[in-house]
C-alpha positions in Angstrom: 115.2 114.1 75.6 113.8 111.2 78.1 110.7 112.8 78.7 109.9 113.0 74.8 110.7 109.1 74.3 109.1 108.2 77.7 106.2 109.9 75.8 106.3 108.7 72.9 106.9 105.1 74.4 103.5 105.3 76.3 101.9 106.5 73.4 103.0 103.9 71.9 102.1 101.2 74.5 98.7 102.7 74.1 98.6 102.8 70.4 99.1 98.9 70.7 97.2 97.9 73.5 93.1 97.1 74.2 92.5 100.5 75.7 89.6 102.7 75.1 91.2 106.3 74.1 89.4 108.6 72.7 91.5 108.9 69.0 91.9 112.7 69.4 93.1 112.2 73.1 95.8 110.3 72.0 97.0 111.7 68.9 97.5 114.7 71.1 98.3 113.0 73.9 100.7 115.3 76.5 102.2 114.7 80.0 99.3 117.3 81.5 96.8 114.2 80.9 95.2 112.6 84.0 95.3 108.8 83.8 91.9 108.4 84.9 90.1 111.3 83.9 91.6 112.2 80.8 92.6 108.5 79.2 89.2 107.1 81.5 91.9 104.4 82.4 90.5 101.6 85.0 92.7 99.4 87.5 92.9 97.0 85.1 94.2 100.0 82.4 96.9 100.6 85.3 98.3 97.0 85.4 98.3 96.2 81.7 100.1 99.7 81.9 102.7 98.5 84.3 103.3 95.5 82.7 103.7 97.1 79.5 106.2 99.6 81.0 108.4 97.0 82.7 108.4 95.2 79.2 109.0 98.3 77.7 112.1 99.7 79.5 113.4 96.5 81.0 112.7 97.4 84.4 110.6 96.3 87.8 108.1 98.9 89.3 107.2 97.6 92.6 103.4 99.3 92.5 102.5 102.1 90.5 100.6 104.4 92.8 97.7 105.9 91.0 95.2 108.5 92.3 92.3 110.2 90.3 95.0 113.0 89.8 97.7 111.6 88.4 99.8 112.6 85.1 101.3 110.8 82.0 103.9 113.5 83.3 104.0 111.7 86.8 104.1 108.4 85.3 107.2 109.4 83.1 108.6 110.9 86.6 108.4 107.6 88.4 110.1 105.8 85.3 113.2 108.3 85.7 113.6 108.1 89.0 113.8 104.2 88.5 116.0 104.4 85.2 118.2 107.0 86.4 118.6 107.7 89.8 
């Protein structure tokens, strides 16, 4: 149940937002997608994306650590582990 709204959340945040995702990406976007590769998301992607998170759920995230291989999956991960545990 989490991991759908999480998902739906970011695709949301996306939706909204001034980034540069291919239309098909994201109307079919699934937690298997890289954030870099996939989205093409930049540093400056990843910090709006933060922000927009922490707005979002009402939460701090210290630093979202973000390689060339990371997942909407991981990011939705990261946002449990700091909602729920």
């Amino acid at each position: 149940m989490f991991r759908d709204l999480a998902l739906l959340e970011i695709k949301d945040i996306f939706e909204k937002g001034d980034y540069f995702i291919d239309d098909q990406v994201l109307e079919e976007l699934e937690e298997n997608h890289i954030l870099k590769t996939d989205l093409k998301l930049d540093s400056l992607d990843i910090e709006e994306l933060t922000t927009a998170l922490e707005d979002k759920f009402k939460i701090n995230i210290p630093k979202l650590e973000v390689d060339d291989s990371t997942t909407v999956g991981e990011i939705i991960d990261y946002l449990y582990e700091i909602l729920y545990e």
